[in-house]
C-alpha positions in Angstrom: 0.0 0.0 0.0 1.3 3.6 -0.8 -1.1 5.3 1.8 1.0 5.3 4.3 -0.4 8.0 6.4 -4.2 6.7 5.9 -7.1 9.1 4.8 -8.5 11.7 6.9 -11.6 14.6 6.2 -11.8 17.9 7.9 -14.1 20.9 8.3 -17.3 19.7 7.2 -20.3 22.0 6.9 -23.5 21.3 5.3 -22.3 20.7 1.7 -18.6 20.4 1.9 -15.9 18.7 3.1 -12.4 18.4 3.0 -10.9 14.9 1.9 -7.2 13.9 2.2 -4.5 11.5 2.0 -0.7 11.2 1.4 0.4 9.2 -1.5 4.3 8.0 -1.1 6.0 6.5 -4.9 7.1 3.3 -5.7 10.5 3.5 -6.2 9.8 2.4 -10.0 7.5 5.1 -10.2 8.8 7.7 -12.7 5.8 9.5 -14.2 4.0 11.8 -11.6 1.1 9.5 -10.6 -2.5 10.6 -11.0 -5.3 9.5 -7.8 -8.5 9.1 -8.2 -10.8 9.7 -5.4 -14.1 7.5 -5.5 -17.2 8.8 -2.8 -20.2 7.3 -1.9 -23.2 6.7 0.6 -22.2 2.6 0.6 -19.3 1.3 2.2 -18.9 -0.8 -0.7 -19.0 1.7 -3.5 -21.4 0.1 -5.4 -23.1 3.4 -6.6 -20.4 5.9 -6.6 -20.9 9.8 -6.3 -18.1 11.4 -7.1 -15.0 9.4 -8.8 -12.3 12.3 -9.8 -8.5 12.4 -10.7 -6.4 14.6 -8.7 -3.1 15.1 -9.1 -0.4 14.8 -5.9 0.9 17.7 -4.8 4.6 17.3 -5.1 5.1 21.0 -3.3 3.1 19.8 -0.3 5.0 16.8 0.7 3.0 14.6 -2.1 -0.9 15.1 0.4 -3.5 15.4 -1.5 -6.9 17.5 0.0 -9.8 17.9 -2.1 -12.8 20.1 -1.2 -15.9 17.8 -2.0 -18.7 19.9 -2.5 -22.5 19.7 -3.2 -22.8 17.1 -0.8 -26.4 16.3 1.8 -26.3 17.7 4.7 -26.3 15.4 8.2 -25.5 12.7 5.5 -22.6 9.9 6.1 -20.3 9.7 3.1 -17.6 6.4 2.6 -14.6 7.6 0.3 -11.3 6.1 -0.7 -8.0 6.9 -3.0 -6.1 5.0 -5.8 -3.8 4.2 -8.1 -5.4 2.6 -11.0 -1.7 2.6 -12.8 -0.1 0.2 -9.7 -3.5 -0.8 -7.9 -2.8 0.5 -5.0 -5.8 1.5 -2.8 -6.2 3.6 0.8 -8.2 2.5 3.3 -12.2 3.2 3.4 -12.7 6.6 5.2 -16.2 7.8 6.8 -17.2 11.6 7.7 -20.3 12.9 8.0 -21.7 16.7 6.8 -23.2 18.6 9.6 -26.9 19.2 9.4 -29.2 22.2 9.0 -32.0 23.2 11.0 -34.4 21.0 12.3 -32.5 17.9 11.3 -31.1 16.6 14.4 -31.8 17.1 17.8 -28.5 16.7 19.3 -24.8 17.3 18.1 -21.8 14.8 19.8 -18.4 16.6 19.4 -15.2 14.3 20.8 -12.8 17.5 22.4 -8.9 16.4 22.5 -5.7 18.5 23.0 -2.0 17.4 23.7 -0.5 14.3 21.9 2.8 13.6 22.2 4.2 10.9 20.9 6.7 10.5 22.8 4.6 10.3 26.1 2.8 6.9 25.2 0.3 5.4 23.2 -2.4 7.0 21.6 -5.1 4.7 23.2 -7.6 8.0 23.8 -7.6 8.4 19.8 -8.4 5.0 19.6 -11.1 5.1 22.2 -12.5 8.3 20.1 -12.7 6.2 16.8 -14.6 4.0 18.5 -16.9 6.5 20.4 -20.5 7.9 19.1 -19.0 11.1 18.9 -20.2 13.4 15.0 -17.1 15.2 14.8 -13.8 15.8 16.8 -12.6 19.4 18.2 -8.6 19.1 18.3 -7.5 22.3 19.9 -3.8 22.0 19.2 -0.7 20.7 20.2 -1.0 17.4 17.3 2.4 17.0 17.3 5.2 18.1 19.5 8.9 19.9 18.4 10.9 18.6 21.3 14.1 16.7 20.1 14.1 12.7 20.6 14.8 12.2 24.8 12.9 15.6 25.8 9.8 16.6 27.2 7.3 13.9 27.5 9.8 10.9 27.2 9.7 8.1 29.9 10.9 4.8 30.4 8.3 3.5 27.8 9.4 5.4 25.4 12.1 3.3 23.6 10.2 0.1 24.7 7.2 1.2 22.6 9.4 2.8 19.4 8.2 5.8 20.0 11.2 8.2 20.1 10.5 11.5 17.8 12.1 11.5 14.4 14.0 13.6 13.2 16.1 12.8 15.8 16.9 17.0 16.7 14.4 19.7 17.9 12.2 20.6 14.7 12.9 23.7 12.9 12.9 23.5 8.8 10.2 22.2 6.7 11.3 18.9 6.4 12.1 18.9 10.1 8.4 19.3 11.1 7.5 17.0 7.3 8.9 14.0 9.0 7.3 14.8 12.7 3.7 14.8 11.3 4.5 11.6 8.9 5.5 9.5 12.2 2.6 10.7 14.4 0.3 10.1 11.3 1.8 6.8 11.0 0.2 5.8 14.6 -2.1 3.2 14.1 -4.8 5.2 16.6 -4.4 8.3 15.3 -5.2 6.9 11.6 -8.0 5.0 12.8 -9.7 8.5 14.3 -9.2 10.1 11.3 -10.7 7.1 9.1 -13.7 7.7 11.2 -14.0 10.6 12.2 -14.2 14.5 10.2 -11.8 16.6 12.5 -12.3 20.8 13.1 -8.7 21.4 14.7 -6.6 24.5 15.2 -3.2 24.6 16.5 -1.5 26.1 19.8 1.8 26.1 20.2 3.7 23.0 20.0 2.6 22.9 16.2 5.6 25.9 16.0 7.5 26.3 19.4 6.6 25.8 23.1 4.9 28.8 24.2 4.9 30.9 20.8 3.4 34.4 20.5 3.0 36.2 17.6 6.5 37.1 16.8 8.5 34.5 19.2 8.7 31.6 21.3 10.4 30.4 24.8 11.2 27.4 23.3 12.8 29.6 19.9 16.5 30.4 20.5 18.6 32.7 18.1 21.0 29.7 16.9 17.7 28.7 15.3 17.6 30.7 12.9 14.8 33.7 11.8 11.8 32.7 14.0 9.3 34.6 11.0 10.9 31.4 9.0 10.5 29.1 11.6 7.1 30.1 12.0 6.2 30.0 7.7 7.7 26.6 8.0 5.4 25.2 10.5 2.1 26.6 9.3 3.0 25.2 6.1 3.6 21.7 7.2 0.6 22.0 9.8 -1.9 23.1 6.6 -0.7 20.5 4.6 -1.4 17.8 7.2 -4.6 19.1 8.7 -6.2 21.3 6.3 -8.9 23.7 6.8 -10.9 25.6 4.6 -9.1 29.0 5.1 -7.9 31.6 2.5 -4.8 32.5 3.9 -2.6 30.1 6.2 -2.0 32.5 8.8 -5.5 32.9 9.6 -7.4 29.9 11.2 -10.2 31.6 13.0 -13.6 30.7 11.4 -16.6 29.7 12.4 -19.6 26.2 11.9 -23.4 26.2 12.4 -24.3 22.5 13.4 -27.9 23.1 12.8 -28.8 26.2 14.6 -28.3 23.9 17.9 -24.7 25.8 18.4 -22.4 28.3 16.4 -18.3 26.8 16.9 -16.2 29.7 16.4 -12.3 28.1 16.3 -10.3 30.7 17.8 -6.2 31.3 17.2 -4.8 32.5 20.6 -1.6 31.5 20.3 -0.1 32.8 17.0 -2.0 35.7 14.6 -2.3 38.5 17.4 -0.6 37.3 20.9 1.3 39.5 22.8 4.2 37.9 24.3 3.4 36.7 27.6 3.9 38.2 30.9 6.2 36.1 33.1 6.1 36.8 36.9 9.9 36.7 37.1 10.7 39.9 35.7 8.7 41.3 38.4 10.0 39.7 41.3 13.4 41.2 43.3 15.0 40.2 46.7 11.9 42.2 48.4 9.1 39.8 46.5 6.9 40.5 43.6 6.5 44.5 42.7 2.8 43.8 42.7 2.0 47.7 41.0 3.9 47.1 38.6 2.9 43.7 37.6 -1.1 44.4 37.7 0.1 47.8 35.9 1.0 45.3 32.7 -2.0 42.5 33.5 -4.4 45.1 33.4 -3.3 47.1 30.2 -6.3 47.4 28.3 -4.4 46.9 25.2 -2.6 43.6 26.1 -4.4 41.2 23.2 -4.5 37.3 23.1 -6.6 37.8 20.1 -5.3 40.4 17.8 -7.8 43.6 16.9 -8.7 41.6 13.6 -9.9 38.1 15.1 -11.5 40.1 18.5 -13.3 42.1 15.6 -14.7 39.2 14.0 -15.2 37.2 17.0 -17.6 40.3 18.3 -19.0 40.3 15.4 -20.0 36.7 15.1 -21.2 36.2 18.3 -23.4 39.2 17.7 -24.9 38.1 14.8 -26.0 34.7 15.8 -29.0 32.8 16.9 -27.7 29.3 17.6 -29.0 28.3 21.0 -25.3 27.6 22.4 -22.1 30.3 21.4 -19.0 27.8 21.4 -15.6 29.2 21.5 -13.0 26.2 20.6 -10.1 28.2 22.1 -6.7 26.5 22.8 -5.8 28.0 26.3 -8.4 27.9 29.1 -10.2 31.0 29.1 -11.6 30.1 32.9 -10.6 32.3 35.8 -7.6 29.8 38.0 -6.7 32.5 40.1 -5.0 31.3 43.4 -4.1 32.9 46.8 -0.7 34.5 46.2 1.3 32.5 48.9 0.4 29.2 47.0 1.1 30.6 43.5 4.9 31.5 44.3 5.3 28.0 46.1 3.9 26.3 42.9 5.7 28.1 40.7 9.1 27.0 42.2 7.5 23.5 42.4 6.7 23.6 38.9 10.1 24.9 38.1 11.8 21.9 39.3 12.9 23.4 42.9 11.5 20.2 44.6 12.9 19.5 48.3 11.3 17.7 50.8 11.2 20.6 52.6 9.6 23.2 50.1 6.4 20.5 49.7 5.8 20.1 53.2 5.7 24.0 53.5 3.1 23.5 50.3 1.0 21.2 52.4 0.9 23.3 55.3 0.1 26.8 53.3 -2.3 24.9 51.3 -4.2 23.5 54.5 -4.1 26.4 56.1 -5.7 28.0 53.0 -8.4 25.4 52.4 -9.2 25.9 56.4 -10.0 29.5 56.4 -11.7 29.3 52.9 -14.3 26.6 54.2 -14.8 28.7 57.2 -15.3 31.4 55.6 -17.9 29.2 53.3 -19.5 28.4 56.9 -20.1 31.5 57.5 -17.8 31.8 61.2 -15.7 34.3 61.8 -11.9 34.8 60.4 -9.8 37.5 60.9 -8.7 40.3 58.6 -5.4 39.1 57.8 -6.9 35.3 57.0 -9.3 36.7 54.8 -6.4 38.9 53.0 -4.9 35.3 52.6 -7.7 33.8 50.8 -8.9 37.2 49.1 -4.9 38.0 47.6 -5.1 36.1 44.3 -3.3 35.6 41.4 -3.4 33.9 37.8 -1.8 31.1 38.2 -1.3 30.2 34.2 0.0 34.0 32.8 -0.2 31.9 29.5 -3.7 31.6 29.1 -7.0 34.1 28.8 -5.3 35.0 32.6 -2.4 36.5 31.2 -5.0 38.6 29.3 -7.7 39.9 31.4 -9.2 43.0 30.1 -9.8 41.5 26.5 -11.5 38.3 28.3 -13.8 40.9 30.0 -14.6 42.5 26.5 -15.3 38.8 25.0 -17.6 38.1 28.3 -19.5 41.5 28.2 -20.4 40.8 24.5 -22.4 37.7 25.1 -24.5 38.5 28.6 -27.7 37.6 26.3 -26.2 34.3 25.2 -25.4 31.1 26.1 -21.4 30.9 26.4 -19.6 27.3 26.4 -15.7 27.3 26.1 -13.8 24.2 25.0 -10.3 24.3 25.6 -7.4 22.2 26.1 -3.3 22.9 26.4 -3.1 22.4 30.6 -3.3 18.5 30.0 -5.8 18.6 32.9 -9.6 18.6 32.7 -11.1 21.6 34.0 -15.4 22.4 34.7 -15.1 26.4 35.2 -17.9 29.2 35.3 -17.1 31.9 33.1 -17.8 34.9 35.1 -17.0 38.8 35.0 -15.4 41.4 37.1 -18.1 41.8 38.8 -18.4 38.2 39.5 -21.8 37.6 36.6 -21.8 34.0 35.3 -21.8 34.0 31.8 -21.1 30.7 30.9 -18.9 27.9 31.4 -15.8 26.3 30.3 -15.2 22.8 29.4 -11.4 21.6 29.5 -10.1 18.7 28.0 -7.0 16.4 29.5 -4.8 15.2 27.1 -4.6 12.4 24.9 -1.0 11.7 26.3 0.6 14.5 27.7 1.6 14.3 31.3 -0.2 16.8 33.5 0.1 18.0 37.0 1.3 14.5 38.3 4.7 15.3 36.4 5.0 18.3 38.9 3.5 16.7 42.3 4.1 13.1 41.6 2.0 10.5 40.8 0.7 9.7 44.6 -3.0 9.1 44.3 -3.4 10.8 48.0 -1.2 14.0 46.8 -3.1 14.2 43.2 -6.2 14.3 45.0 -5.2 16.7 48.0 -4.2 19.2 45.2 -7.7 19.1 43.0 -9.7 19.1 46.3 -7.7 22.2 47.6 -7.9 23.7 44.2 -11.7 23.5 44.2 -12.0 24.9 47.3 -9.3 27.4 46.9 -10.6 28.7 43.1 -13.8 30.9 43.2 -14.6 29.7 39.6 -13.4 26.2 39.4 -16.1 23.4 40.0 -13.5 20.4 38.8 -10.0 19.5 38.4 -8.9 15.8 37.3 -5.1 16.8 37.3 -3.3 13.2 36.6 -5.5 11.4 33.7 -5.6 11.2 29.8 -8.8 11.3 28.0 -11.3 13.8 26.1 -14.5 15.0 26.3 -17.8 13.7 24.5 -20.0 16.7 24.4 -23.8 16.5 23.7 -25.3 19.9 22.9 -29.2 20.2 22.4 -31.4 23.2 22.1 -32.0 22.9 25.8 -28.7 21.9 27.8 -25.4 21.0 27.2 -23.7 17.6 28.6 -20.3 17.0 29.5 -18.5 13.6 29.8 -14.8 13.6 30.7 -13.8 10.2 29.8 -10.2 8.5 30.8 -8.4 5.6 29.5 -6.5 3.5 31.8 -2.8 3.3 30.8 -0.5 4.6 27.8 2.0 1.9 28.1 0.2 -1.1 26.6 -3.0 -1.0 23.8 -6.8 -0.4 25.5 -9.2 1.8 24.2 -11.7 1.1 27.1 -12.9 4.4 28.7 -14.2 5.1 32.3 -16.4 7.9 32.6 -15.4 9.6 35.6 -17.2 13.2 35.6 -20.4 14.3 34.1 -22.5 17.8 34.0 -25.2 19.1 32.5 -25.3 22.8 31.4 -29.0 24.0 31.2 -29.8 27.4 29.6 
């Protein structure tokens, strides 16, 4: 077979979507082969719909992506690619065009985030294949740039042949060519694609950890022009996971499933980001210079968004009558802001300053915490300065909506008559969050999905089942806005949106290290308008 990389379909609406593949030569192939592409309703292809040649696109890293349209809506269509000169045939792909008003009831959207390779199988794509889910929400990090033996590598790594390729941190166009060809070559991944349409944007693993608009942490200057860097990787990611765009740069668009909810796919990461805010610069021998660090949180014009996509985004939400307003945004846009004696303990925690000594001060500042928060819950009495210890918050995540807090309360304002749901992923973490304003107004809520292999806050606080669960308890209690935390678990989120409420199941698989698809549902709420 010369599909290596399998089929896969993207951004369906309610006559179009995109089909793809990758078609690799034989090695006595000399003429530039010609595929056709055959779709139908039948699995078997009895009665075929559409049977076209297109040509592989040599400049693209030989993919092929070809925009069916004129197709049913809410209708499943069966399509495959070959090679009538050497035989060669893909597999079978499914997808399924969204429907318009009044022909479904209910929409099922799979939400995933965070796949490294590296970090272990990709059994949560395989338990997504295999779910009831319409279509799948990827909100970014698809592939990782991290060099073979970096982040996300453990002892399974080598065991399970899954140490990156190229070999060296990925930086040209074939650097991040090869990177998507192995993860597409995962038999999981492939197998979600076959049967599944995805809607994905990137974050920022797809260019550089932590990227902004014109930089990254994780982009150093013996890497050359970032601006190339950056080309490079939006290049790759478009030929790989295309979406129905006009310019590569500019991801943000928006899907009606049916009038039952409006998905607007956001870009926070890359077309308008300022660079982050990082709580060092702030910080001398005498603490954090608190003026001057809310002086830069609270600039008006700090933007996650850029004036352009804020400009649309206001202006889509505006104009729309879907029951539910869905923002697939890669960052969590939910409020995690924590007392400021527990943020600087988890920062130097989380940078890798881990003594014996530093977490049992944790434990005892968190307690502490946690006891004069649920007293104050009670309604008995505390004293001014325990109150100042629970009331002095922070963001704890200065790379998410957090970092960004005066556009967030532009967004929020905007949609007071709506019905507000955020998907989000990046944390590795599931989150349940009100969205609320400044003056504390729920809005809406955020749904945030773990990752599909990614390690999350059991990297930092180890993997103790009795630690794990101290930390999401403390967090609940300690986090006016947070209503759940599952910080040590790989999974997604199956989504069921009808006119009338919204449910949310955060399902886990069990292990990375050997193959299982089986899923436990561990958390599920129901968002009523």
């Amino acid at each position: 077979m010369d599909f290596f990389e399998g089929v896969a379909s993207f951004d369906p609406s309610q006559d179009k979507v995109i089909l793809w593949t990758r078609y690799t030569p034989a090695a006595n192939e000399t003429a530039k082969p010609t595929i056709i592409l055959d779709v139908s309703k039948e699995s078997d292809f009895k009665q075929v719909l559409v049977s076209e040649s297109v040509e592989i696109d040599t400049a693209n890293d030989n993919t092929i992506h070809v925009d069916i349209s004129n197709l049913q809506s809410n209708t499943k269509y069966f399509y495959r690619f070959r090679n009538d000169r050497s035989g060669s045939t893909s597999i079978t792909g499914e997808t399924k065009t969204l429907p318009k008003s009044n022909e479904v009831s209910q929409i099922k959207l799979a939400v995933v985030s965070c796949s490294n390779f590296q970090a272990g199988l990709f059994n949560v794509y395989g338990a997504v294949a295999e779910s009831d889910a319409d279509v799948v929400i990827h909100l970014g990090d698809y592939i990782y740039e991290y060099a073979a033996g970096g982040y996300g590598s453990n002892g399974n790594t080598g065991q399970l042949n899954r140490v990156h390729k190229p070999e060296g941190e990925i930086v040209s166009i074939d650097d991040y060519r090869t990177r998507y060809r192995q993860y597409r070559g995962d038999e999981q991944l492939q197998k979600a694609h076959q049967h599944k349409p995805f809607i994905c944007v990137w974050d920022d693993h797809e260019i550089a950890n932590d990227a902004y608009k014109n930089g990254a942490e994780n982009h150093q200057s013996n890497e050359g022009d970032f601006a190339t860097r950056k080309a490079n990787a939006l290049q790759v990611w478009h030929e790989y996971l295309p979406a129905r765009v006009l310019e590569h740069a500019r991801i943000y668009r928006a899907f009606d499933f049916g009038g039952i909810l409006n998905l607007m796919m956001l870009d926070t990461r890359i077309i308008g980001r300022d660079q982050q805010l990082d709580y060092n610069n702030y910080v001398s021998e005498v603490g954090l210079n608190v003026p001057a660090f809310l002086a830069d949180w609270q600039n008006p014009n700090r933007t996650i968004l850029g004036v352009e996509q804020r400009n649309w985004l206001l202006s889509t939400l505006s104009s729309s009558n879907a029951s539910w307003q869905v923002l697939g945004s890669q960052v969590l846009m939910g409020k995690i802001l924590i007392p400021a004696e527990m943020l600087l303990l988890t920062a130097q925690i989380a940078a890798g300053a881990v003594t014996p000594e530093l977490f049992a001060q944790y434990n005892k500042t968190v307690s502490e915490l946690v006891t004069i928060k649920t007293k104050m819950a009670m309604g008995q009495p505390v004293s001014n300065e325990e109150k100042a210890r629970v009331e002095t918050v922070l963001p704890y995540n200065l790379d998410a909506w957090d970092g960004y807090p005066a556009e967030r309360e532009a967004i929020l304002a905007s949609v007071l008559e709506k019905n507000l749901v955020s998907l989000a992923g990046d944390t590795h973490n599931a989150w349940y969050s009100k969205l609320s304003t400044a003056s504390k107004q729920v809005v809406g809520a955020e749904i945030a999905t773990p990752s599909v292999s990614s390690p999350g806050f059991e990297a930092i606080f180890g993997a103790d089942p009795t630690a794990i669960q101290g930390f999401e308890q403390a967090n609940a209690v300690l986090v006016d806005d947070l209503e759940y935390l599952n910080a040590s678990e790989r999974g997604f989120v199956l989504a069921t949106f009808t006119k009338a409420e919204v449910q949310a199941e955060w399902k886990y698989v069990s292990t990375l290290a050997t193959k299982n698809t089986a899923v436990t549902t561990k958390k599920t709420i129901t968002i009523t308008r």
